[in-house]
C-alpha positions as a Markdown table, in Angstrom:
| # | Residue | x | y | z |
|---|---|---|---|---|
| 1 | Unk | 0.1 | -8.1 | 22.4 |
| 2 | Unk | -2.9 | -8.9 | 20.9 |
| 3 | Unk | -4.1 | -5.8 | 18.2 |
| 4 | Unk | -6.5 | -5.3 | 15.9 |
| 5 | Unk | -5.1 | -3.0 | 12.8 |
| 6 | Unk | -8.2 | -1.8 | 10.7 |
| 7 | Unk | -8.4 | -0.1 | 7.4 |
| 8 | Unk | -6.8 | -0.4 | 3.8 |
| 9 | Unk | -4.7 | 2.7 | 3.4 |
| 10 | Unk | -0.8 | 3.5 | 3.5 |
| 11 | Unk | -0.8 | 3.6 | 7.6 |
| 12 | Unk | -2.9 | 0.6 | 7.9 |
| 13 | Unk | -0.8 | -1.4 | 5.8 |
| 14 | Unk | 2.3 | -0.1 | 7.4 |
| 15 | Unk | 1.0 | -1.0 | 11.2 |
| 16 | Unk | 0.4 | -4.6 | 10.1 |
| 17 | Unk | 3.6 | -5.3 | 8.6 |
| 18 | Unk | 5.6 | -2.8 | 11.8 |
| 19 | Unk | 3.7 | -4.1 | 14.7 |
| 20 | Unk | 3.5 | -7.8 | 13.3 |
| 21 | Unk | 7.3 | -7.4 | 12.7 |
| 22 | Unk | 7.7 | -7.1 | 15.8 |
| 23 | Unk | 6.4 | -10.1 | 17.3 |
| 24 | Unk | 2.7 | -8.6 | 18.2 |
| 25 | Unk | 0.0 | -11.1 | 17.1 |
| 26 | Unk | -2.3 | -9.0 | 14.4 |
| 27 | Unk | -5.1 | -9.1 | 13.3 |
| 28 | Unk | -5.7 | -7.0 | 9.8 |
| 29 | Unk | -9.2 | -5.8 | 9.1 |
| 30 | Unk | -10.7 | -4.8 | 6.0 |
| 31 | Unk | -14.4 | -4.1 | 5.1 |
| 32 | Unk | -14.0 | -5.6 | 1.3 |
| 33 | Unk | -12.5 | -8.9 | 1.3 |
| 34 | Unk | -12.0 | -9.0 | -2.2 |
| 35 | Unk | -9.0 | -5.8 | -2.2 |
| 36 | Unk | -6.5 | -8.0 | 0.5 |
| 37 | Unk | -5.6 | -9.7 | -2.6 |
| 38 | Unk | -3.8 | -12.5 | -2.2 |
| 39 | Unk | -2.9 | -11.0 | 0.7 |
| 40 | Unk | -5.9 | -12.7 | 2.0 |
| 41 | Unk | -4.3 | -16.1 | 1.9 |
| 42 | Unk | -0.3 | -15.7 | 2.3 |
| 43 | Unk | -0.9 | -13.8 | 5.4 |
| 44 | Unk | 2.4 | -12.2 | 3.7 |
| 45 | Unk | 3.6 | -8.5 | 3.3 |
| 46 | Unk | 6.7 | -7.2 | 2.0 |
| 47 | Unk | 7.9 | -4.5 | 4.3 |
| 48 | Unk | 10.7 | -2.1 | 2.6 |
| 49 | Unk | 12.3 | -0.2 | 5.3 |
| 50 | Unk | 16.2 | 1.7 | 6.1 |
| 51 | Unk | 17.0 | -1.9 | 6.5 |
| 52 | Unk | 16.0 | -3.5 | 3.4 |
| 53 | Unk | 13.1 | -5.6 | 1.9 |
| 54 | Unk | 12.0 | -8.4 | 4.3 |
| 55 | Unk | 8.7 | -10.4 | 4.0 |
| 56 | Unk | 6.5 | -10.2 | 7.1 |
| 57 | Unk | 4.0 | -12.9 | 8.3 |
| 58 | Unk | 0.5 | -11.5 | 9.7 |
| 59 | Unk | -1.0 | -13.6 | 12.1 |
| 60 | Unk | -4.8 | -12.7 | 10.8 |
| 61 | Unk | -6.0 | -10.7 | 7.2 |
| 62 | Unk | -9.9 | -10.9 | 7.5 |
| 63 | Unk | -12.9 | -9.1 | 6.8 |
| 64 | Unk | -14.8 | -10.6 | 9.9 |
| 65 | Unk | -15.2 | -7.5 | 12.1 |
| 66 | Unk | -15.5 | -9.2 | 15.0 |
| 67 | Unk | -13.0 | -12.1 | 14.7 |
| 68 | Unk | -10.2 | -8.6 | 14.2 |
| 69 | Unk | -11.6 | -7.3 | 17.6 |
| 70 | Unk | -12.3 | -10.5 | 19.8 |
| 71 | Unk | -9.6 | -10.1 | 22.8 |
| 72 | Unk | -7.9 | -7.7 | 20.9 |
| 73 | Unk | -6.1 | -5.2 | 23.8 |
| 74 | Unk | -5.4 | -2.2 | 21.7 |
| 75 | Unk | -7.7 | -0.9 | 18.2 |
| 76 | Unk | -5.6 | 0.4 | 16.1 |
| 77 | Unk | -7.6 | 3.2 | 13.4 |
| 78 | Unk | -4.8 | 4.6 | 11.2 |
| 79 | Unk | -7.6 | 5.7 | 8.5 |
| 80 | Unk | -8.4 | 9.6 | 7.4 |
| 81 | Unk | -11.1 | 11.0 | 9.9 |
| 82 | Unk | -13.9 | 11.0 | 7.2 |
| 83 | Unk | -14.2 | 7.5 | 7.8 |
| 84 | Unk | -13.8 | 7.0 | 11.2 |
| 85 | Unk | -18.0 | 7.3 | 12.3 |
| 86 | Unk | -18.7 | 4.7 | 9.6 |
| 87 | Unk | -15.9 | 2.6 | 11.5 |
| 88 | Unk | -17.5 | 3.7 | 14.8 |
| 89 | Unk | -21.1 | 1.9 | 13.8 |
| 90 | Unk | -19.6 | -1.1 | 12.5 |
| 91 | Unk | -17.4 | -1.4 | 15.8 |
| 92 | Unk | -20.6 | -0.4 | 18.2 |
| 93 | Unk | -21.5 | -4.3 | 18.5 |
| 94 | Unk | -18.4 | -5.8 | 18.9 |
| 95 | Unk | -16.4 | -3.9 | 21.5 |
| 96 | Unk | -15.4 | -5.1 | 24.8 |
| 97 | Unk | -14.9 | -3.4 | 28.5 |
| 98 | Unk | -11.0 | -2.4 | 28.4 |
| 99 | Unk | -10.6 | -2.1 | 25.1 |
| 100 | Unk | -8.7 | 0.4 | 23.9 |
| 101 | Unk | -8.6 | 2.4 | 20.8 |
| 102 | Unk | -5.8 | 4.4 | 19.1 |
| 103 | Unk | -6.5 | 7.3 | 16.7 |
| 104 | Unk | -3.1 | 8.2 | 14.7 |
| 105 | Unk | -4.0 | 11.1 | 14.1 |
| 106 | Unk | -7.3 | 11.2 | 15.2 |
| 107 | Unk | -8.6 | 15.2 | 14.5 |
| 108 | Unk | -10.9 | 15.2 | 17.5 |
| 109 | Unk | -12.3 | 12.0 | 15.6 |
| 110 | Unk | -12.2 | 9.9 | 19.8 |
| 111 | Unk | -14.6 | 12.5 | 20.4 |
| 112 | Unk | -16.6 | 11.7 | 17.7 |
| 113 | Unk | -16.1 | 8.0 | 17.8 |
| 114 | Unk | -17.4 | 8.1 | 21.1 |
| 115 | Unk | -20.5 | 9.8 | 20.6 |
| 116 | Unk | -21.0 | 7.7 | 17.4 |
| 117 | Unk | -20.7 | 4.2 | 19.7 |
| 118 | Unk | -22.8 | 5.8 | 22.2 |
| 119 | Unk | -26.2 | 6.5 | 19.5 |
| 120 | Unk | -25.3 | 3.1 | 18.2 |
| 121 | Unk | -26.4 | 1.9 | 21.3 |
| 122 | Unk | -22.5 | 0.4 | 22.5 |
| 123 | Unk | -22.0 | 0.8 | 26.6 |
| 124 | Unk | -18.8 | -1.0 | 26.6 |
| 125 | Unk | -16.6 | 1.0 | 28.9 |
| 126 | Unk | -13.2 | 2.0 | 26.6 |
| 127 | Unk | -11.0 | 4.4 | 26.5 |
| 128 | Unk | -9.8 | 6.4 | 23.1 |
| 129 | Unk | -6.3 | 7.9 | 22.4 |
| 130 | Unk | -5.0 | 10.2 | 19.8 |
| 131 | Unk | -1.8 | 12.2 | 18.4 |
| 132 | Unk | -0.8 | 13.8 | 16.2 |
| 133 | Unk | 0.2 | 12.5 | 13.2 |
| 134 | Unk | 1.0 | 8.7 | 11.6 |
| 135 | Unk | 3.7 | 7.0 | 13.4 |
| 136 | Unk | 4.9 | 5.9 | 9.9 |
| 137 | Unk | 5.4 | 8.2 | 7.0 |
| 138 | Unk | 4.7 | 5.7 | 4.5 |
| 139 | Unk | 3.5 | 4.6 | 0.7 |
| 140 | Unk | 1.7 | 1.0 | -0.1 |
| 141 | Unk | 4.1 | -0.3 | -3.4 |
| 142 | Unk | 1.9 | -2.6 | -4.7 |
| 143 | Unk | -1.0 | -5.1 | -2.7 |
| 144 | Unk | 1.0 | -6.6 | -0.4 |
| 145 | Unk | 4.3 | -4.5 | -0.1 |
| 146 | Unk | 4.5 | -1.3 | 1.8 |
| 147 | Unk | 8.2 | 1.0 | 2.3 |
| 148 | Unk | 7.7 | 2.9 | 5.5 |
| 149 | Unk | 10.6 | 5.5 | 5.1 |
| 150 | Unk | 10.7 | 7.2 | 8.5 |
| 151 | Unk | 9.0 | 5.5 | 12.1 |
| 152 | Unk | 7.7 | 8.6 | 14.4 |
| 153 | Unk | 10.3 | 8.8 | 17.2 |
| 154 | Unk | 7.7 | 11.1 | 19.3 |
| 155 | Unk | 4.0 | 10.8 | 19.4 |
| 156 | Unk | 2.4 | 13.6 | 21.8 |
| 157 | Unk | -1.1 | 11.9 | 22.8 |
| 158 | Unk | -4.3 | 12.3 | 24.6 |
| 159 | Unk | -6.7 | 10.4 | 26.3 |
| 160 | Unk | -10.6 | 10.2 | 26.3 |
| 161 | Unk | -11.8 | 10.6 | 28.6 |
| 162 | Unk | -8.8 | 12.0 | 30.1 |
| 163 | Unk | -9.4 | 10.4 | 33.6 |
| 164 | Unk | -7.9 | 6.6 | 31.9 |
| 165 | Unk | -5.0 | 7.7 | 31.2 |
| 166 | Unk | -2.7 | 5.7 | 33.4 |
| 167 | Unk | -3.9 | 2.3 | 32.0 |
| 168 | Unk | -4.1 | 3.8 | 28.6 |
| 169 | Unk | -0.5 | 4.9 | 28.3 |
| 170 | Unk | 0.6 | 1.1 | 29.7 |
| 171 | Unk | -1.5 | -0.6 | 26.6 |
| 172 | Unk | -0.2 | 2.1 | 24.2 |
| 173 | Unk | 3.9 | 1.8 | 25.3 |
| 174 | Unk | 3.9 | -2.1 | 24.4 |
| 175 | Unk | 3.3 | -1.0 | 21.0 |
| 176 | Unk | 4.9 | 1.9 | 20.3 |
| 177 | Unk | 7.3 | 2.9 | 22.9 |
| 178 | Unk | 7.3 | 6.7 | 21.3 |
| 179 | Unk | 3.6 | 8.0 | 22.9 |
| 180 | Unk | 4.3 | 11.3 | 25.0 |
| 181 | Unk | 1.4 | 11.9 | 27.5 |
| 182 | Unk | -0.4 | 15.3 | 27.0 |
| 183 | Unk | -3.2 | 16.7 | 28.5 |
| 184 | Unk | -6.3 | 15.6 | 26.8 |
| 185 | Unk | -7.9 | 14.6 | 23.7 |
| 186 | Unk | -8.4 | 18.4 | 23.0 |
| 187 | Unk | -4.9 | 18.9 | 23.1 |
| 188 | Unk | -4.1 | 15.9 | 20.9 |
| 189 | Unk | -5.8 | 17.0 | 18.3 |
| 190 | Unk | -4.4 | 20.7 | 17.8 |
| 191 | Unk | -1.0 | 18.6 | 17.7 |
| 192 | Unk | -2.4 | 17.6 | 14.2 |
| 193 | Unk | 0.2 | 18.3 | 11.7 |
| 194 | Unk | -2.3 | 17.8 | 8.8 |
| 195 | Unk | -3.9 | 20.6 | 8.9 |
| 196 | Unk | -1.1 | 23.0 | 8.9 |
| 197 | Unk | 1.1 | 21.3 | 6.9 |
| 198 | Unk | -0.7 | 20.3 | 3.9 |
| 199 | Unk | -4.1 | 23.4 | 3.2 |
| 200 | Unk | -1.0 | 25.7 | 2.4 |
| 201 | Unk | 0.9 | 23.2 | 0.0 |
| 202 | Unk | -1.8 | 22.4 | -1.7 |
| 203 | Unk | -4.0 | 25.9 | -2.4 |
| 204 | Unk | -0.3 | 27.7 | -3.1 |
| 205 | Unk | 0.9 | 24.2 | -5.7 |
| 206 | Unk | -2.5 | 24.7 | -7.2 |
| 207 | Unk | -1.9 | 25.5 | -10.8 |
| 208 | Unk | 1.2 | 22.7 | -11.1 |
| 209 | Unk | -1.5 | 20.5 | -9.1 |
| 210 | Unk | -4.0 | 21.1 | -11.8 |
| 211 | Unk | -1.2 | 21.4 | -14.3 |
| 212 | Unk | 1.1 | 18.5 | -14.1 |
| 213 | Unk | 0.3 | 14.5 | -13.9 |
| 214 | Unk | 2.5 | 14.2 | -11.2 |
| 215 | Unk | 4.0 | 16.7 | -8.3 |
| 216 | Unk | 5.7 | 16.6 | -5.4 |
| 217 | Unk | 4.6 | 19.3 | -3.0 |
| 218 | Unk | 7.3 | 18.5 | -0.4 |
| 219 | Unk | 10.5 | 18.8 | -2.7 |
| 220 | Unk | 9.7 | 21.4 | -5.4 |
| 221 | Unk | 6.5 | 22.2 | -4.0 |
| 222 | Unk | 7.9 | 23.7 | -0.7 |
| 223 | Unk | 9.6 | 26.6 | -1.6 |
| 224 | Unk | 10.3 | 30.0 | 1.1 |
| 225 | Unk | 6.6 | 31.9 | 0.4 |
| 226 | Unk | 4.8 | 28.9 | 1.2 |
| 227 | Unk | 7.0 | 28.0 | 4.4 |
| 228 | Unk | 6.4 | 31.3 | 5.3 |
| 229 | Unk | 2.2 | 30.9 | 5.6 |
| 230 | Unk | 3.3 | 28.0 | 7.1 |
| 231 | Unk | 5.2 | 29.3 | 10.3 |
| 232 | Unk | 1.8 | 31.7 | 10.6 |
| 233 | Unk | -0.5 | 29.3 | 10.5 |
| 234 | Unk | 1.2 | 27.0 | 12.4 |
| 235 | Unk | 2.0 | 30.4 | 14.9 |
| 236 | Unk | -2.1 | 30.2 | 15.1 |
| 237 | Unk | -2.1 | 26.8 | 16.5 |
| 238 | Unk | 0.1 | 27.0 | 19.0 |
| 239 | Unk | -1.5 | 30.8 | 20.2 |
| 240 | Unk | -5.0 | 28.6 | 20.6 |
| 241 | Unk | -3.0 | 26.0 | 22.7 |
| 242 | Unk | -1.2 | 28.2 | 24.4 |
| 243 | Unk | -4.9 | 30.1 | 25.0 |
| 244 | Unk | -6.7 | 27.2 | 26.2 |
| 245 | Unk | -3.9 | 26.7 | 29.0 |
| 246 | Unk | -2.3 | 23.5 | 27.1 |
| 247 | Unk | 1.5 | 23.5 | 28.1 |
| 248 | Unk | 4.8 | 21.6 | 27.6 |
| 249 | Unk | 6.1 | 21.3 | 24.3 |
| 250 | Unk | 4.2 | 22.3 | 21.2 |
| 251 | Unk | 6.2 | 20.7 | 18.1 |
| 252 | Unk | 6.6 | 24.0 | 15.9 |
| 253 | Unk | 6.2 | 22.4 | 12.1 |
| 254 | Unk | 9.3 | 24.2 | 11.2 |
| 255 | Unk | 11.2 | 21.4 | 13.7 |
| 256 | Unk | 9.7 | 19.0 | 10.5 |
| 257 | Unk | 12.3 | 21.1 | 8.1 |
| 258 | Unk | 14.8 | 22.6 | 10.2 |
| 259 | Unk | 16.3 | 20.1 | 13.0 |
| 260 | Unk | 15.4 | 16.3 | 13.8 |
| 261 | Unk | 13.2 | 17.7 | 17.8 |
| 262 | Unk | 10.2 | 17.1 | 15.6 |
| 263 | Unk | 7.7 | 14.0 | 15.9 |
| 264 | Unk | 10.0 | 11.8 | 13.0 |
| 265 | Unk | 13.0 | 13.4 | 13.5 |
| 266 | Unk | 14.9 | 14.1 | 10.3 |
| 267 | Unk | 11.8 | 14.0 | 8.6 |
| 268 | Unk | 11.9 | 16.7 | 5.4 |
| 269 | Unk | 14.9 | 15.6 | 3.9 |
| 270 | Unk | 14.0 | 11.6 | 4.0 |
| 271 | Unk | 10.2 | 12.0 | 2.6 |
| 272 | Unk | 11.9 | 14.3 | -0.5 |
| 273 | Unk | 14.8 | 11.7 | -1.2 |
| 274 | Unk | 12.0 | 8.9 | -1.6 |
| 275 | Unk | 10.3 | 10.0 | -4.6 |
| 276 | Unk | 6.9 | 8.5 | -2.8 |
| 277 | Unk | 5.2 | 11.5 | -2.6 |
| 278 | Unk | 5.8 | 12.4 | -6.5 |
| 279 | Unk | 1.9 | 11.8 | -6.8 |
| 280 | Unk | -1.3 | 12.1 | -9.1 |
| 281 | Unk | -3.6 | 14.9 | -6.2 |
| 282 | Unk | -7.0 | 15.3 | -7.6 |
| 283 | Unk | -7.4 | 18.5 | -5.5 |
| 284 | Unk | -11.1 | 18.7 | -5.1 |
| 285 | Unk | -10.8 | 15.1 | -3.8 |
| 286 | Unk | -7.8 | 14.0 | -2.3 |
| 287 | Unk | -7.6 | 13.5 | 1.4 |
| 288 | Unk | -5.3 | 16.7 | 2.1 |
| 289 | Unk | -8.5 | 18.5 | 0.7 |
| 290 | Unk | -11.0 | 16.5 | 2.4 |
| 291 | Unk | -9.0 | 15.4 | 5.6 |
| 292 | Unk | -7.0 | 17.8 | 6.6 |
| 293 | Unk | -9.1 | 20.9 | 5.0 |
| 294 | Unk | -13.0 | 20.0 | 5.4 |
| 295 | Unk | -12.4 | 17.8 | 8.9 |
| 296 | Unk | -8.9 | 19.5 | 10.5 |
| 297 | Unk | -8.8 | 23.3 | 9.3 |
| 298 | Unk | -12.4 | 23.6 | 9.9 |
| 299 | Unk | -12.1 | 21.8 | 13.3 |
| 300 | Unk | -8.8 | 24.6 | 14.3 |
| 301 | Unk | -11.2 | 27.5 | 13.1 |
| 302 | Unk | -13.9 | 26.6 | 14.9 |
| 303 | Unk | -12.2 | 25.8 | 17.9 |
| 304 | Unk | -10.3 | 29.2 | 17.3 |
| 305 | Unk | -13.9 | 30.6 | 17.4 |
| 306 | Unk | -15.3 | 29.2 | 20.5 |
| 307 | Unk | -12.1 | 30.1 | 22.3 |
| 308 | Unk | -11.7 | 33.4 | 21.5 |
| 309 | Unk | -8.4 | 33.3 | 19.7 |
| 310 | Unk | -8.2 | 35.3 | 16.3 |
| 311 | Unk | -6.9 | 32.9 | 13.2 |
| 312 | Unk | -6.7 | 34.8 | 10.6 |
| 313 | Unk | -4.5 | 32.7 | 8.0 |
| 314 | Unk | -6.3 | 29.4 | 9.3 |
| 315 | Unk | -9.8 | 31.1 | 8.5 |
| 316 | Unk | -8.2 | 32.4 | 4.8 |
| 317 | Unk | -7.2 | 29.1 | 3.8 |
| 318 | Unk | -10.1 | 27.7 | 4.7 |
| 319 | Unk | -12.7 | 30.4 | 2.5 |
| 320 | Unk | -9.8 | 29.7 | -0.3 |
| 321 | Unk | -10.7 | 26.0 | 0.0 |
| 322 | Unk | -14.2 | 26.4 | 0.0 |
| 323 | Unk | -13.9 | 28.6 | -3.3 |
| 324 | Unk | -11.7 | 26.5 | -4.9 |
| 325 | Unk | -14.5 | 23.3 | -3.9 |
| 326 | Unk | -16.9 | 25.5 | -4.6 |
| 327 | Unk | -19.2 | 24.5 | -1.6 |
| 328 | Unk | -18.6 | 25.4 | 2.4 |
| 329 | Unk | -16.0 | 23.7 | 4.7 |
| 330 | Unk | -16.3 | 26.0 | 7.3 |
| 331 | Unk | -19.4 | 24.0 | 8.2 |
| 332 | Unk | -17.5 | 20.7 | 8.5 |
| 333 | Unk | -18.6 | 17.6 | 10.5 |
| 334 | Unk | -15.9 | 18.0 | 12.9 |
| 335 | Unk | -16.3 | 21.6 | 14.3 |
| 336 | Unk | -17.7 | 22.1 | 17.5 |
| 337 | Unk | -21.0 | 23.1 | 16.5 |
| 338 | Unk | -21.3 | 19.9 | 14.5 |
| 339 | Unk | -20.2 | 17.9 | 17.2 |
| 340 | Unk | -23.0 | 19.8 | 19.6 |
| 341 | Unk | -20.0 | 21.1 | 22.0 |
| 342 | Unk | -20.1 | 24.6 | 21.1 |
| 343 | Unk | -22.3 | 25.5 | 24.0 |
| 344 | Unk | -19.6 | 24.9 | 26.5 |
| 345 | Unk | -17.7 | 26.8 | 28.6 |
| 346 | Unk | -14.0 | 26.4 | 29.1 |
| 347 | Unk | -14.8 | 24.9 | 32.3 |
| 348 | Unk | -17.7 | 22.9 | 30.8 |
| 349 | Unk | -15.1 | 21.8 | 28.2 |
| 350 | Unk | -12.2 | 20.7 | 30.5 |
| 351 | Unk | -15.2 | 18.2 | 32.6 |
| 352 | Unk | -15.9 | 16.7 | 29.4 |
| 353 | Unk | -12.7 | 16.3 | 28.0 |
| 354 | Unk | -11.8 | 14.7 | 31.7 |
| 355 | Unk | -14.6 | 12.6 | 32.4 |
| 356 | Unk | -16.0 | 11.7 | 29.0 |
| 357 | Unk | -19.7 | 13.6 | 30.4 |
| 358 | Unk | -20.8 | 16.9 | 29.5 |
C-alpha cells in the first residue's frame, strides 16, 4: 500500500522504517529538508527491534508535500497534536477524494484537522481516524536509526465522520492489522493514554525533574502514591465514557502495569528495561507538558464539563499545571469551546460526530 508517513519525531521515524519493513511503499515527509540527514539520500534507516539491528530501505525521504501525498491511500500523522493544524494547512491543497488520514493518537486533533482543511478552503471528501496512543513505543538513536521496543498489539479507533467507517477500517487493517473499531472519534480520543498517564508523572517527579539531568519517570519515577492518582484519574475517564453512553472495553491504564490486556501488551516492564526513557524533560516545555497537559487534560476537562461528569483529580492536575507554567491551560486550543462545539447537545454531538455536520 501506498502511504505517506509525515513528521520528524520518534513515531514518525518508527512508521517509516515498520511499515516500509514491511513491504508498504513509503513515502517519508519532512517540512525541513536539511534535518533527514543523509537520510535524505540513502533512503536507509537502521531499525533496532526484539529481533535485532536490520537496515531498512524507504521507498521516498522528501520534503515535497505533495510528491509524499500524490496517490498515497492512507496519511499517516504520528506527530504531538500542537502541530497537527499547521500540518492541516499545508495538507489543505494537496489532498485527494478517498484519502485517508490516521491520527495515532490524535486527542480530538481529526476534529480539528477537519475544520482546519475546511477554512483552508480543501473540499476533498476524506475520512480521519484516531486511537489512542502510538502503535510503537519508541526512541530515534541517532538520524537515521530508530529501536522501537514494543509494536501496539491493540489500537481502539474511531472514525470521522463516523458514517465511513467500513471503508476506513479496510485502508487502516493493510497496515496495521491491530485497529479495533469504536464508536466515534469522540470515543477515540478519551482512549488517549497521554493524558492520564503522563500529567501525574510529571507534576508528582517534579523536584528530581528540575533536580536531576536525567530521570526516568517510568522506572523510579512510578512509585505506589503516584499510581494511586493514576487509577483516579484514569477512574474519571472511563466515568465520562461510560456517561456519554460509549461501551465495550475501556483499557484501564493499570492493564499498562499489571497484565499484558492492555494496548502493547507487556508494556511497563519492557519500556523500564530499555533505559530509552532515562531522559533530559524540560518540564515547562516538553511535550507531556504541552501535549498531553495544555491539548489532552484540558480537552478531558472540558469535555467532563460539557457532559456533566465531575473530574475532580483531572481538573487538579490541570490548575497544578497551569501554576507550575504559570499561565492557563484550562483554556487550551483543543477544548470544546475552542473548538466552537460547546453549544451542542448530546444529541447535537452524536450528529456531528456521525456525519461530520453540525
Amino acid at each position: 500500500m501506498r502511504i505517506a508517513v509525515l513528521g520528524g519525531g520518534n513515531g514518525s521515524y518508527a512508521a517509516a522504517a515498520d511499515l516500509s519493513g514491511l513491504g508498504h511503499e513509503v513515502r517519508f515527509w519532512r517540512r525541513d529538508a536539511a534535518a533527514f540527514g543523509e537520510l535524505a539520500t540513502t533512503r536507509r534507516l537502521m531499525l533496532k527491534d526484539i529481533s535485532g539491528r536490520r537496515e531498512v530501505e524507504i521507498s521516498t525521504v522528501t520534503a515535497d508535500l505533495g510528491a509524499a501525498l500524490r496517490g498515497a491511500e492512507l496519511i499517516l500523522i504520528p506527530t504531538p497534536a500542537f502541530a497537527q493544524e499547521d500540518i492541516g494547512r499545508a495538507l489543505a491543497s494537496h489532498l485527494a477524494d478517498g484519502q485517508v488520514v490516521f491520527l495515532p493518537p490524535g486527542t480530538f486533533g481529526s476534529v480539528a484537522m477537519m475544520q482546519t482543511l475546511r477554512h483552508a478552503g480543501c473540499t476533498a471528501d476524506v475520512a480521519f481516524a484516531e486511537t489512542g496512543t502510538l502503535p510503537w513505543l519508541t526512541r530515534k538513536h541517532g538520524p537515521a536509526e530508530v529501536a522501537i521496543t514494543m509494536r501496539a498489539t491493540r489500537l481502539p479507533t474511531g472514525v470521522f465522520p463516523a458514517c465511513k467507517s467500513e471503508p476506513v477500517f479496510a485502508v487502516l487493517r493493510a497496515a496495521f492489522p491491530s485497529v479495533e473499531p469504536i464508536e466515534d472519534v469522540l470515543a477515540g480520543a478519551l482512549m488517549n493514554a497521554g493524558p492520564i498517564i503522563h500529567p501525574p508523572l510529571i507534576l508528582m517527579n517534579a523536584g528530581p525533574l528540575e533536580h536531576f539531568e536525567r530521570w526516568d519517570i517510568h522506572n523510579e519515577g512510578t512509585q505506589p502514591a503516584i499510581r494511586r492518582v493514576t487509577d483516579v484519574l484514569d477512574g474519571e475517564r472511563i466515568a465520562l465514557r461510560k456517561a456519554l453512553g460509549y461501551g465495550g472495553e475501556h483499557f484501564p491504564l493499570s492493564d499498562h502495569y499489571n497484565n499484558d490486556r492492555w494496548m502493547y501488551g507487556d508494556a511497563h516492564n519492557r519500556l523500564v528495561d530499555s533505559g530509552d526513557w532515562r531522559e533530559h524533560i524540560v518540564l515547562t516545555q516538553h511535550r507531556y507538558m504541552t501535549e498531553d497537559i495544555h491539548y489532552g487534560l484540558a480537552f478531558l476537562v472540558s469535555v467532563a464539563d460539557w457532559a456533566g461528569v465531575n473530574v475532580p483529580v483531572a481538573s487538579g492536575l490541570l490548575a497544578l499545571a497551569a501554576a507550575v507554567c504559570e499561565r492557563d491551560l484550562r483554556a487550551g486550543p483543543r477544548t470544546l469551546e475552542a473548538m466552537g462545539l460547546a453549544a451542542l447537545d448530546r444529541k447535537g454531538m452524536a450528529h456531528f460526530m456521525e456525519t461530520g455536520s453540525a
